[in-house]
PDB file of the backbone (N, CA, C, O) and the ligand in Angstrom, with CONECT records:
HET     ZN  A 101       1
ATOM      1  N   UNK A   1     126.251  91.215  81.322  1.00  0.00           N
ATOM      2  CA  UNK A   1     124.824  91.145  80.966  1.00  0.00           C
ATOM      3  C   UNK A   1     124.009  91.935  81.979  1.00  0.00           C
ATOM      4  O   UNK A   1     124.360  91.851  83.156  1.00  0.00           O
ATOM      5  N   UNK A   2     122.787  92.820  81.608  1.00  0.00           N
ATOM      6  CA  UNK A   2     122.123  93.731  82.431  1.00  0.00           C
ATOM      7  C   UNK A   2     120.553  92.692  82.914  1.00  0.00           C
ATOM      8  O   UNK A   2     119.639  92.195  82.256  1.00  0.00           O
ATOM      9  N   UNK A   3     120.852  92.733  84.188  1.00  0.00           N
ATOM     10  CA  UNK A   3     119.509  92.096  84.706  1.00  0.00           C
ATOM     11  C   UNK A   3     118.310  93.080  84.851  1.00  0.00           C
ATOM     12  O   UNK A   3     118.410  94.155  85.443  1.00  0.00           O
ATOM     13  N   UNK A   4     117.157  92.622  84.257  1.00  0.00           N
ATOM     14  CA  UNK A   4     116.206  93.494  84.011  1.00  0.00           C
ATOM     15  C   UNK A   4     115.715  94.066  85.718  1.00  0.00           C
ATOM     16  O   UNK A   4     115.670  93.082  86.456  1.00  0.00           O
ATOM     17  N   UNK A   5     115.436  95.087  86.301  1.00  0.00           N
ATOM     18  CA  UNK A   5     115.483  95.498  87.463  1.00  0.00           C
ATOM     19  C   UNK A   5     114.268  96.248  87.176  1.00  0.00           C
ATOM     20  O   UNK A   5     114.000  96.939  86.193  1.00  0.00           O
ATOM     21  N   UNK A   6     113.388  95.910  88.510  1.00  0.00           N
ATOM     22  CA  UNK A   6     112.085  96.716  88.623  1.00  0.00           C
ATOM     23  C   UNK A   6     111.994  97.174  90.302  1.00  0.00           C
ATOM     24  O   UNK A   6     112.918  97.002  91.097  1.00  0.00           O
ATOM     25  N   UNK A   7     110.995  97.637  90.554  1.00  0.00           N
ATOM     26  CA  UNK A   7     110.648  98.106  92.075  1.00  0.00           C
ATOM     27  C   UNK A   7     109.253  97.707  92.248  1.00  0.00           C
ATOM     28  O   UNK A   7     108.362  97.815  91.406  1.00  0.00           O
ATOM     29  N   UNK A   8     109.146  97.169  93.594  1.00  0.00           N
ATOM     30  CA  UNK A   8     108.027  96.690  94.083  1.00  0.00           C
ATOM     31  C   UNK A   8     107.287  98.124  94.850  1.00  0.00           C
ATOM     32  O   UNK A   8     108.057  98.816  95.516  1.00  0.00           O
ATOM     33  N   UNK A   9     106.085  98.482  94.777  1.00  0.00           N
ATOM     34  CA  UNK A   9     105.239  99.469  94.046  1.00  0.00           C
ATOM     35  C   UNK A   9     104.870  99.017  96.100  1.00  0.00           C
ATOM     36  O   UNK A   9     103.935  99.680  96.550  1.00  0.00           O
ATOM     37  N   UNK A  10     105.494  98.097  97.059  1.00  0.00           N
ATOM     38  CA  UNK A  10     105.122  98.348  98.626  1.00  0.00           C
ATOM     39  C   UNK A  10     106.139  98.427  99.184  1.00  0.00           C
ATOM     40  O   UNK A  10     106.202  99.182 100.154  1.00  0.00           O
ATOM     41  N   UNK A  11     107.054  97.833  98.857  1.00  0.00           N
ATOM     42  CA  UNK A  11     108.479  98.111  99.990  1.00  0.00           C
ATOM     43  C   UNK A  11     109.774  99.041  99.119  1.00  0.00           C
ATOM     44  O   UNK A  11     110.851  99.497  99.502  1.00  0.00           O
ATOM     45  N   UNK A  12     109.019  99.048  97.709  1.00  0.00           N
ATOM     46  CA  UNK A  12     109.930 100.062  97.174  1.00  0.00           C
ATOM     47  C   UNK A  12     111.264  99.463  96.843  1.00  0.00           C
ATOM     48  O   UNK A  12     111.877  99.865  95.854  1.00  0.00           O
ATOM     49  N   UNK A  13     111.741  98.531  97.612  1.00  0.00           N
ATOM     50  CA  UNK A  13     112.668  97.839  96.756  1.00  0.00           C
ATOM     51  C   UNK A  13     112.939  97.578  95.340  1.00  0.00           C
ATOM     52  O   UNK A  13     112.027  97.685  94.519  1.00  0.00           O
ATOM     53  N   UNK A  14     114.111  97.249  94.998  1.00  0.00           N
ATOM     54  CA  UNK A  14     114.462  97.002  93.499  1.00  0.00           C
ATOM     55  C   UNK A  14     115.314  95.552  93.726  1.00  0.00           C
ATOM     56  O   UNK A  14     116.250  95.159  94.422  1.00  0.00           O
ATOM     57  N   UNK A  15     114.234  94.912  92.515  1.00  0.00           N
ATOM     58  CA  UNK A  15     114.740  93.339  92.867  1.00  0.00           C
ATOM     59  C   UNK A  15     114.511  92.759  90.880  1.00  0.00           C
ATOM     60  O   UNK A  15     113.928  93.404  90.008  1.00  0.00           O
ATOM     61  N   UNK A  16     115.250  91.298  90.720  1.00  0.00           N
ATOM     62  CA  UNK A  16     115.352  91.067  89.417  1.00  0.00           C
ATOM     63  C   UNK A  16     113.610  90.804  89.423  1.00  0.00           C
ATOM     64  O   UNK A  16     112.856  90.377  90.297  1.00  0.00           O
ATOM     65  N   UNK A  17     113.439  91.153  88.382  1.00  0.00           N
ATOM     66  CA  UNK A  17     112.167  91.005  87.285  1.00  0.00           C
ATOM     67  C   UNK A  17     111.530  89.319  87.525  1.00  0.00           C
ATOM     68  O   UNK A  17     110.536  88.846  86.974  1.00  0.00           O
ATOM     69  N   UNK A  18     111.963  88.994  87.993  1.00  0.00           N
ATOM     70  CA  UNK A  18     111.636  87.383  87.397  1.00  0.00           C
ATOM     71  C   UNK A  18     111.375  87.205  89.284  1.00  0.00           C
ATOM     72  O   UNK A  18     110.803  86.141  89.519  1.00  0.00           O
ATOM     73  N   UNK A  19     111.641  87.907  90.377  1.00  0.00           N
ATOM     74  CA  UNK A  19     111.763  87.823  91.704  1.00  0.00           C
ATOM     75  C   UNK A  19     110.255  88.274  91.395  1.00  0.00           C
ATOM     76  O   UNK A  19     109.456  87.413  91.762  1.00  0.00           O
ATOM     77  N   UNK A  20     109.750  89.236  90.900  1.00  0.00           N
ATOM     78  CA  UNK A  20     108.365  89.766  91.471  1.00  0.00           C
ATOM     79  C   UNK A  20     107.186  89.336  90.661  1.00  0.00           C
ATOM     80  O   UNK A  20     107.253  88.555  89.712  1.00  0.00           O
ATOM     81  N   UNK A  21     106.328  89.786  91.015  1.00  0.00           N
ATOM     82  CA  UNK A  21     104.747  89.401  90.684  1.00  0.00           C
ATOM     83  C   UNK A  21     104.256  90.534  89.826  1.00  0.00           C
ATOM     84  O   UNK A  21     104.251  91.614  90.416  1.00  0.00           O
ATOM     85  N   UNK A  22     103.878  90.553  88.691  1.00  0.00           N
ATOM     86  CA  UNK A  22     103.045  91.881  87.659  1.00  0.00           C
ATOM     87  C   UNK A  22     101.874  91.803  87.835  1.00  0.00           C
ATOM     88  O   UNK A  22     101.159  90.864  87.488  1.00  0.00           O
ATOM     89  N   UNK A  23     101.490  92.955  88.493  1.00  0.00           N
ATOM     90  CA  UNK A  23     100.130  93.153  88.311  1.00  0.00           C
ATOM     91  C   UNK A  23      99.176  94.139  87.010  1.00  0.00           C
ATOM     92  O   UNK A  23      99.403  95.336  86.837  1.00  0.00           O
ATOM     93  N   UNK A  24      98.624  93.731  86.586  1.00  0.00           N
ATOM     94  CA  UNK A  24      98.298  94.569  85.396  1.00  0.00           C
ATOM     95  C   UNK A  24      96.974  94.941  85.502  1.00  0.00           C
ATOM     96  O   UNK A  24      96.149  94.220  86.064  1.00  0.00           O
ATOM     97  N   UNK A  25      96.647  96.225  84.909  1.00  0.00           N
ATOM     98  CA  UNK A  25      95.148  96.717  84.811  1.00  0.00           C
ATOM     99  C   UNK A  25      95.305  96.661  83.148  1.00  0.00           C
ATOM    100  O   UNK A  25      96.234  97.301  82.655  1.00  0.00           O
ATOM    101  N   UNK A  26      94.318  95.827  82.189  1.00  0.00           N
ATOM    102  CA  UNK A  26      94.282  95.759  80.909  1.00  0.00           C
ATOM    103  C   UNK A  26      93.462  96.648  80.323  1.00  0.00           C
ATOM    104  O   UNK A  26      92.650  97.171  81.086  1.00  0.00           O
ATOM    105  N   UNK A  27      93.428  97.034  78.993  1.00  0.00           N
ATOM    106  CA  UNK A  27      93.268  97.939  78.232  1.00  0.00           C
ATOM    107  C   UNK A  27      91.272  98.384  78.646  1.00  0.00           C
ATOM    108  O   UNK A  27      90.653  99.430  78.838  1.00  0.00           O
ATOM    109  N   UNK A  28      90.961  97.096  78.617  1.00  0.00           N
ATOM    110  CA  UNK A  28      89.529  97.247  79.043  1.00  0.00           C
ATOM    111  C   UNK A  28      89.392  97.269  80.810  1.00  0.00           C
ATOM    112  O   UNK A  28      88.223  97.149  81.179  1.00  0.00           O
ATOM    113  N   UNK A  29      90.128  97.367  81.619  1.00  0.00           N
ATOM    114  CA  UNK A  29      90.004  98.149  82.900  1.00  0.00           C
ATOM    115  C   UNK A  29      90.138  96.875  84.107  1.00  0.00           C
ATOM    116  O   UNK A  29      90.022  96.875  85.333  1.00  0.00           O
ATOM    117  N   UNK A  30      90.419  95.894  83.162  1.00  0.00           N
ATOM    118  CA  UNK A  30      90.544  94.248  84.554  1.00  0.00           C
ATOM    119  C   UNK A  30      91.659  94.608  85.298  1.00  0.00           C
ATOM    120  O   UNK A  30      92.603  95.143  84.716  1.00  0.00           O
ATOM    121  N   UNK A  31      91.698  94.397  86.496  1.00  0.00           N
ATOM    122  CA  UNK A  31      92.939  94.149  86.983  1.00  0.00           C
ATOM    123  C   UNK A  31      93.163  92.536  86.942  1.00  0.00           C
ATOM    124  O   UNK A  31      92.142  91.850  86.898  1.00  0.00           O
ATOM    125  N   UNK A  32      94.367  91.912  86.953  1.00  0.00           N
ATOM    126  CA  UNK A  32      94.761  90.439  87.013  1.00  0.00           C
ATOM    127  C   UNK A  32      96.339  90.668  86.946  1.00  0.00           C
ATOM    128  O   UNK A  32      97.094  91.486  86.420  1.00  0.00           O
ATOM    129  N   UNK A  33      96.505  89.052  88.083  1.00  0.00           N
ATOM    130  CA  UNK A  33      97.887  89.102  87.949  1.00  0.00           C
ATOM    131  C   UNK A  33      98.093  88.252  86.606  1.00  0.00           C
ATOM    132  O   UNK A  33      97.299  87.451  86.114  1.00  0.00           O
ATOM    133  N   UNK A  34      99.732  88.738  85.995  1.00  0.00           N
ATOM    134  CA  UNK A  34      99.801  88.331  85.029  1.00  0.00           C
ATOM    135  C   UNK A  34     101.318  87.493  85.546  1.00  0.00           C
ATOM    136  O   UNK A  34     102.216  88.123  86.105  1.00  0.00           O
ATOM    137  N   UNK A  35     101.410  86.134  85.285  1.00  0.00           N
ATOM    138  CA  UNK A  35     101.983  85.607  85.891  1.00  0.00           C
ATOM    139  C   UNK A  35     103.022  85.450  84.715  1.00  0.00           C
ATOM    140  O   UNK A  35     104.133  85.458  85.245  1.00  0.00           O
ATOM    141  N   UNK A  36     103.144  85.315  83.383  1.00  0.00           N
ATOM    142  CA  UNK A  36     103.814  84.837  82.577  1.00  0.00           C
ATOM    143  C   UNK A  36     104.849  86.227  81.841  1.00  0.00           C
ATOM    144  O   UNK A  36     105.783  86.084  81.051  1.00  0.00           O
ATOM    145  N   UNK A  37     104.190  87.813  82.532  1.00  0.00           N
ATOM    146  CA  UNK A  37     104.531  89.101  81.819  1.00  0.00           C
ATOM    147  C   UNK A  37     104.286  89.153  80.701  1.00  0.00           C
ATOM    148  O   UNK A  37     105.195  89.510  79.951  1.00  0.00           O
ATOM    149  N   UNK A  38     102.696  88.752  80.016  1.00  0.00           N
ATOM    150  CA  UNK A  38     103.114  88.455  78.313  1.00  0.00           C
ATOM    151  C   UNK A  38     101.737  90.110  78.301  1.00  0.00           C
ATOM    152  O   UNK A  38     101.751  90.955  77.406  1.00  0.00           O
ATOM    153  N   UNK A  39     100.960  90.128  79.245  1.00  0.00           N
ATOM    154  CA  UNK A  39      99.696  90.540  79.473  1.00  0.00           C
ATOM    155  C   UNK A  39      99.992  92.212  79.197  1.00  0.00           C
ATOM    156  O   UNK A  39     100.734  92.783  79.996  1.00  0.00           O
ATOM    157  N   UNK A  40      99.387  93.003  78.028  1.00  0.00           N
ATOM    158  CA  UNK A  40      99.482  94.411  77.823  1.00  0.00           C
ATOM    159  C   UNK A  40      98.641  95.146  78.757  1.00  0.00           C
ATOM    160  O   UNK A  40      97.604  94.658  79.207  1.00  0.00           O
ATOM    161  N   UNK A  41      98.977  96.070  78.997  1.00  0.00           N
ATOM    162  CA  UNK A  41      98.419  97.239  80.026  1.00  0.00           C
ATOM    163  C   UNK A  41      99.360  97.652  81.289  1.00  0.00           C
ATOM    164  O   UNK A  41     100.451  97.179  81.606  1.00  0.00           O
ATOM    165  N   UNK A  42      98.636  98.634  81.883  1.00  0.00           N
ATOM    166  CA  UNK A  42      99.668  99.227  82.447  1.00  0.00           C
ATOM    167  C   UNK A  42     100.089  98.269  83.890  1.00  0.00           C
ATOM    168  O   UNK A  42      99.278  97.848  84.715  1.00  0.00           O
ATOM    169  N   UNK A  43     101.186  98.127  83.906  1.00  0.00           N
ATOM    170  CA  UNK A  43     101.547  96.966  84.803  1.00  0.00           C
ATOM    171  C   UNK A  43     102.240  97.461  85.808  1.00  0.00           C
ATOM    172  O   UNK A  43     102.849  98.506  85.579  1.00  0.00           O
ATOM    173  N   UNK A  44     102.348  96.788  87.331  1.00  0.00           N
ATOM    174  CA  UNK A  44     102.923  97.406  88.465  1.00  0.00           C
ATOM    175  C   UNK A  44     103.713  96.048  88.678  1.00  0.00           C
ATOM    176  O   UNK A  44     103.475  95.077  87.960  1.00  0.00           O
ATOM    177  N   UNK A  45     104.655  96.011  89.679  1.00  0.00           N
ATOM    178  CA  UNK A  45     105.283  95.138  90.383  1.00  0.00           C
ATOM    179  C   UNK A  45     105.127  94.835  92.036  1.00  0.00           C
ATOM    180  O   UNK A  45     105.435  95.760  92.787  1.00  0.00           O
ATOM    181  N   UNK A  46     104.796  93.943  92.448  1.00  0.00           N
ATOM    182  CA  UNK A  46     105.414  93.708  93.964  1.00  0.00           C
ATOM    183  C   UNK A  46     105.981  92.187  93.915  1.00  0.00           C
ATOM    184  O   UNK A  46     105.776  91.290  93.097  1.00  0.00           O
ATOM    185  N   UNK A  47     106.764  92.230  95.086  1.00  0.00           N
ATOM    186  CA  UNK A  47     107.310  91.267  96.077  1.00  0.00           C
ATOM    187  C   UNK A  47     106.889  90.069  95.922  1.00  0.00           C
ATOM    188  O   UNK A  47     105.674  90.269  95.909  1.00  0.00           O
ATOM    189  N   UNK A  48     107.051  88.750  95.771  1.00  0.00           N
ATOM    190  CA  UNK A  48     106.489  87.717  95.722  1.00  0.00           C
ATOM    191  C   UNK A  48     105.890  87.157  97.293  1.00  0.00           C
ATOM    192  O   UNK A  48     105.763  85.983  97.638  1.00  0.00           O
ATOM    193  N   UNK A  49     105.722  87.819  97.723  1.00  0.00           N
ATOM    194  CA  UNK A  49     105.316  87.657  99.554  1.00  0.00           C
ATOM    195  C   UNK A  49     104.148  88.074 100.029  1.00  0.00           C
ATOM    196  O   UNK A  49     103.661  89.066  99.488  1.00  0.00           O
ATOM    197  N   UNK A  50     103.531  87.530 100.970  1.00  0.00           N
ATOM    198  CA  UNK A  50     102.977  88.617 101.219  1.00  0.00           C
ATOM    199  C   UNK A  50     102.681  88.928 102.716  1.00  0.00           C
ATOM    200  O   UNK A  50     101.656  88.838 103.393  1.00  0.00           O
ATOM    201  N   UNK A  51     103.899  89.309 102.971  1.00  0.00           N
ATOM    202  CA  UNK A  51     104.196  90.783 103.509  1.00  0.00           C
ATOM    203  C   UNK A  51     104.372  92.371 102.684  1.00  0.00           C
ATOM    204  O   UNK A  51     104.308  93.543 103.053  1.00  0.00           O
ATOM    205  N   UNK A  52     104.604  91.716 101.479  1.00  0.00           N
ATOM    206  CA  UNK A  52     104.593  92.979 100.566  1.00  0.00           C
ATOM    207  C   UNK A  52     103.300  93.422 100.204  1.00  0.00           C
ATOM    208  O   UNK A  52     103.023  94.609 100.032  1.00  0.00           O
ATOM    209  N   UNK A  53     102.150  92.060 100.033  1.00  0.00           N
ATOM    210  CA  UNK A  53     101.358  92.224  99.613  1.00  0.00           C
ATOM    211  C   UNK A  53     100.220  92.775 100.395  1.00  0.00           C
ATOM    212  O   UNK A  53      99.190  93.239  99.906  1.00  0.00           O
ATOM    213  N   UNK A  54     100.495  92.684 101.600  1.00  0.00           N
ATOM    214  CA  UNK A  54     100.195  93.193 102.852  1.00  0.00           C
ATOM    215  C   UNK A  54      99.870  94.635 103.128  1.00  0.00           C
ATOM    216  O   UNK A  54      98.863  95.200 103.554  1.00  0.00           O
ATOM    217  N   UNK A  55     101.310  95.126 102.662  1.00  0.00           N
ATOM    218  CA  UNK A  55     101.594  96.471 102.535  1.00  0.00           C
ATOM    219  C   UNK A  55     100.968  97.225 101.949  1.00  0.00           C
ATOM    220  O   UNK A  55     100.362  98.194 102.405  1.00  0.00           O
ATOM    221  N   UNK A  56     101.083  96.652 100.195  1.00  0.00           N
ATOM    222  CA  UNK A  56     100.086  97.055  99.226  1.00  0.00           C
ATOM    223  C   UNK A  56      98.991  97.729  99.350  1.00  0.00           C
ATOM    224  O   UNK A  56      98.822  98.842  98.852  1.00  0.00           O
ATOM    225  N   UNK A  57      98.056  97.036 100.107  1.00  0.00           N
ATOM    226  CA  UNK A  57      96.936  96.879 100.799  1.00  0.00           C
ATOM    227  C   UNK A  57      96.689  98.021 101.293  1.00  0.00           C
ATOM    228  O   UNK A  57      95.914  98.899 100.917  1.00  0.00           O
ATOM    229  N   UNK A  58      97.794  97.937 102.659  1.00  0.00           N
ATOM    230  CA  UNK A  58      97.765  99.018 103.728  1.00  0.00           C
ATOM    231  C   UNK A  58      97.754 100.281 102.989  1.00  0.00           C
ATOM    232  O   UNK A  58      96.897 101.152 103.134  1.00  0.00           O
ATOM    233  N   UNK A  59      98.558 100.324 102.344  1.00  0.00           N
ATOM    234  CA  UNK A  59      98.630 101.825 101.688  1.00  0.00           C
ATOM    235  C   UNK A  59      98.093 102.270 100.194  1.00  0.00           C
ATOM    236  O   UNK A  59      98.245 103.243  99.456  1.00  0.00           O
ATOM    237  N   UNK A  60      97.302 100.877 100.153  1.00  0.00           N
ATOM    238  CA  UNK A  60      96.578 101.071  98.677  1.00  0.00           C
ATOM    239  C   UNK A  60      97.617 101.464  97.701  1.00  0.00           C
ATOM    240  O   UNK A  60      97.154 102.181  96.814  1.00  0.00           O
ATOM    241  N   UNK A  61      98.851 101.218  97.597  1.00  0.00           N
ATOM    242  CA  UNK A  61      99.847 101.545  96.412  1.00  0.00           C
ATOM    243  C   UNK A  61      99.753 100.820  95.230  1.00  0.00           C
ATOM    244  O   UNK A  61     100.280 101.282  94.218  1.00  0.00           O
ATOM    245  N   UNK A  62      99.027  99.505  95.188  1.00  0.00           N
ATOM    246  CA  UNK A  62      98.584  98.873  93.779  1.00  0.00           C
ATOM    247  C   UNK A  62      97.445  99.532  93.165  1.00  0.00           C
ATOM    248  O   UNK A  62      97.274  99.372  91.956  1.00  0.00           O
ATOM    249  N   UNK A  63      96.616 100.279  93.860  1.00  0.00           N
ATOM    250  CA  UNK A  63      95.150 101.144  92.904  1.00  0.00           C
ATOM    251  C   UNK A  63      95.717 102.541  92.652  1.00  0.00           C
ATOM    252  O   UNK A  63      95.270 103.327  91.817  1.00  0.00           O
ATOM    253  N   UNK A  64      96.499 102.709  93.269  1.00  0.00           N
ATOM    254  CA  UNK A  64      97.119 104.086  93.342  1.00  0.00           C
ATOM    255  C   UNK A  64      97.857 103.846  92.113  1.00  0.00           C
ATOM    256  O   UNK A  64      97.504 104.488  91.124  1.00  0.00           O
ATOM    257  N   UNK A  65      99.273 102.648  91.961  1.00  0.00           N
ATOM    258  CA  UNK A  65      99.687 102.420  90.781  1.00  0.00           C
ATOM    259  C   UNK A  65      99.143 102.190  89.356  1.00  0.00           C
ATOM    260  O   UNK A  65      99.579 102.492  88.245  1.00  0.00           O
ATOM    261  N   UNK A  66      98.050 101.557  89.778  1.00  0.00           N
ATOM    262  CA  UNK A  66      97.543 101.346  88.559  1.00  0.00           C
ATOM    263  C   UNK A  66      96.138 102.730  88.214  1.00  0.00           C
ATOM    264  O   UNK A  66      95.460 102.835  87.192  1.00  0.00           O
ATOM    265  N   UNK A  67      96.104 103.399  89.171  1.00  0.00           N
ATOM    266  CA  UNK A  67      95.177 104.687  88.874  1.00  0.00           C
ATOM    267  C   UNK A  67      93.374 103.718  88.392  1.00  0.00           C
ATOM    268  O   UNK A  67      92.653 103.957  87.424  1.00  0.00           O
ATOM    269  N   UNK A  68      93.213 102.901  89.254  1.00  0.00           N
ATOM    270  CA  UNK A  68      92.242 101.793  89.141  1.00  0.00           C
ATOM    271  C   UNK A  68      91.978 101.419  90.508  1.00  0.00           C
ATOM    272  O   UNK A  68      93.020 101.091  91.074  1.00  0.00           O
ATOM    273  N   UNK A  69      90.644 101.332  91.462  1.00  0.00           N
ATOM    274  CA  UNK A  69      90.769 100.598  92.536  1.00  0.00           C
ATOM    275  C   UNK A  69      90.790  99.208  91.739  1.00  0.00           C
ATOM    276  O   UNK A  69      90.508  98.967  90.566  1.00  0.00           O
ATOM    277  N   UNK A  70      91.357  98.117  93.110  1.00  0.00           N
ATOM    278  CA  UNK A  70      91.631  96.832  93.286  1.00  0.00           C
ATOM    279  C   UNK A  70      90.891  96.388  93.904  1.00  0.00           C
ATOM    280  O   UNK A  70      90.623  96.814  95.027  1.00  0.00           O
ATOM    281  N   UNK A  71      90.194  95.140  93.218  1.00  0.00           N
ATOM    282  CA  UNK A  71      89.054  94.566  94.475  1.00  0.00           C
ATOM    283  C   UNK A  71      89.513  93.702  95.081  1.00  0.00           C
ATOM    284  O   UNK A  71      90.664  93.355  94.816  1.00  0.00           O
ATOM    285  N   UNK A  72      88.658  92.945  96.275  1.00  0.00           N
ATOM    286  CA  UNK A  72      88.902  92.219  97.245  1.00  0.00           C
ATOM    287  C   UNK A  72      89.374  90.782  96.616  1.00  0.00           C
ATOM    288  O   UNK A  72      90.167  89.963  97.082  1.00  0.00           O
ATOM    289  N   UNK A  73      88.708  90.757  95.543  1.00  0.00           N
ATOM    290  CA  UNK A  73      88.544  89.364  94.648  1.00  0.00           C
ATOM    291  C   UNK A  73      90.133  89.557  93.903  1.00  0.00           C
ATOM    292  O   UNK A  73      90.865  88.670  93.466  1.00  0.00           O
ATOM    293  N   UNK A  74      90.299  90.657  93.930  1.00  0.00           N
ATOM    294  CA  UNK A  74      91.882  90.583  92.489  1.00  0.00           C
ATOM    295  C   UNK A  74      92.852  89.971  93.819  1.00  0.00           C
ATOM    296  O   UNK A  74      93.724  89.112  93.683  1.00  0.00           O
ATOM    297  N   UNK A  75      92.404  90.752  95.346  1.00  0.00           N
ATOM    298  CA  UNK A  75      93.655  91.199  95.900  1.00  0.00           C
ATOM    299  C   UNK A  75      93.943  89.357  96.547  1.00  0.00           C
ATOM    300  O   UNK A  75      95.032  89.057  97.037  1.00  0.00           O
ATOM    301  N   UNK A  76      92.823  88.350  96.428  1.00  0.00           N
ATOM    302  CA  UNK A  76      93.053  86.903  97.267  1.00  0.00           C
ATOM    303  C   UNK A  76      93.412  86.726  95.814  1.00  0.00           C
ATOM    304  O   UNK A  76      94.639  86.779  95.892  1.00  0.00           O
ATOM    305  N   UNK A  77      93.135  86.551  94.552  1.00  0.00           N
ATOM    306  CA  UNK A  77      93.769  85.976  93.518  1.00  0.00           C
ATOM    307  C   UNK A  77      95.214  86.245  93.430  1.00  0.00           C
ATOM    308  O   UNK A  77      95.968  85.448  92.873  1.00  0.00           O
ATOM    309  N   UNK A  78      95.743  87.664  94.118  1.00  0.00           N
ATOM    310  CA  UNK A  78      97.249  88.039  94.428  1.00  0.00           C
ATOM    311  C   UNK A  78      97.706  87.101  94.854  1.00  0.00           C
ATOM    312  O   UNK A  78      98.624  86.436  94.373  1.00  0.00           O
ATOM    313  N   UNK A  79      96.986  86.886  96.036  1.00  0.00           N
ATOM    314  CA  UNK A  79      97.677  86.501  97.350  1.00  0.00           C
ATOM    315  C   UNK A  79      97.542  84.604  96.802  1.00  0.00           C
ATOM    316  O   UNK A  79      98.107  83.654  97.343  1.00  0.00           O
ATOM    317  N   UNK A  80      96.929  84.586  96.009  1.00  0.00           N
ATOM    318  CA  UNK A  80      97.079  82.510  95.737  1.00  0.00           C
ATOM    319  C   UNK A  80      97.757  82.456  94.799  1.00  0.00           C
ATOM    320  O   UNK A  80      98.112  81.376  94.326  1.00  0.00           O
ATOM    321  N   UNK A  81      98.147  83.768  94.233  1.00  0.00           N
ATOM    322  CA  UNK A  81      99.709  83.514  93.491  1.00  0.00           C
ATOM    323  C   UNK A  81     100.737  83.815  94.033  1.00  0.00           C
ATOM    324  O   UNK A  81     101.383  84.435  93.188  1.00  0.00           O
ATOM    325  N   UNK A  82     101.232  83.761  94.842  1.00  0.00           N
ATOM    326  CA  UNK A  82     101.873  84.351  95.632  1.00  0.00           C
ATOM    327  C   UNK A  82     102.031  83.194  96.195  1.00  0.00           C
ATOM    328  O   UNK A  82     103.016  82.574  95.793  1.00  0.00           O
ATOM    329  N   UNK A  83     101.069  82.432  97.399  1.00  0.00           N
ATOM    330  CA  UNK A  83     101.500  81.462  97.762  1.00  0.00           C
ATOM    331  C   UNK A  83     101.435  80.166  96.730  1.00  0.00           C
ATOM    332  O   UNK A  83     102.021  79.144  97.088  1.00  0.00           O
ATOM    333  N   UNK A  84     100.771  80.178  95.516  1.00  0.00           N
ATOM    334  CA  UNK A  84     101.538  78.754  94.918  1.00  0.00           C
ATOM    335  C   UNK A  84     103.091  79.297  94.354  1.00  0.00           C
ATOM    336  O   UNK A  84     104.094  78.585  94.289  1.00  0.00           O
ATOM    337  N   UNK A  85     103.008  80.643  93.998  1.00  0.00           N
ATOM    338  CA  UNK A  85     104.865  80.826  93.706  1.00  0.00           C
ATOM    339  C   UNK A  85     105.340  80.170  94.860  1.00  0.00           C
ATOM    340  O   UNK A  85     105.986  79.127  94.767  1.00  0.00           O
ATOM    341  N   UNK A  86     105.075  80.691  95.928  1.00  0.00           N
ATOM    342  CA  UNK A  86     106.053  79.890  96.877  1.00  0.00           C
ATOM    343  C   UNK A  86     106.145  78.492  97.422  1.00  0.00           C
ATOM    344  O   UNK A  86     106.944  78.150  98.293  1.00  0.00           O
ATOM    345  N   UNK A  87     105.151  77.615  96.765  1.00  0.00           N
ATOM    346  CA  UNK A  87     105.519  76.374  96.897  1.00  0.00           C
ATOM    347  C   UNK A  87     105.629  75.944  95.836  1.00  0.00           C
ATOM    348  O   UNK A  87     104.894  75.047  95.424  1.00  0.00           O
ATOM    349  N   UNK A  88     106.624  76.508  95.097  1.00  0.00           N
ATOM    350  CA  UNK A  88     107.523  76.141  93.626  1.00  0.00           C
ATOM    351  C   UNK A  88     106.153  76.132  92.939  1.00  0.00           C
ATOM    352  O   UNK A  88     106.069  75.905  91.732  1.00  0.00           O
TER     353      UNK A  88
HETATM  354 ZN    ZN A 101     108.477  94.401  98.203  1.00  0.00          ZN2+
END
């Protein structure tokens, strides 16, 4: 069986699909994380961490990915998904 494999868009890694976080910019120009992958538009991946998310940041590779800046407001809504992923 083929595990769906993506790359996180800050450390560049390639990790299973279900390991990372989608970020999506939707058809009308929102960015939001889409936590369930059901959400259309053009979608990026990172790291469920954030140290990745960190990165992101640093090098602006999520506005860059999504060809959209990211606001301050998307980037703490990242980051509180991120930490409730990590407390299950
Ligand atoms: Zn990463």
């Amino acid at each position: 069986m083929k595990i769906p494999m993506r790359q996180c868009s800050a450390c560049r890694g390639h990790f299973e699909k279900r390991q990372l976080l989608r970020i999506v910019r939707t058809p009308d120009g929102d960015v939001l994380v889409d936590r369930r992958g059901k959400v259309s538009g053009r979608g990026v991946y990172i790291c469920c961490n954030e140290d990745c998310l960190n990165k992101a940041i640093k090098t602006k590779a999520l506005s860059r990915a999504l060809e959209t800046p990211v606001s301050d407001e998307t980037i703490e809504s990242i980051r509180q998904a991120i930490r409730e992923t990590a407390n299950g």
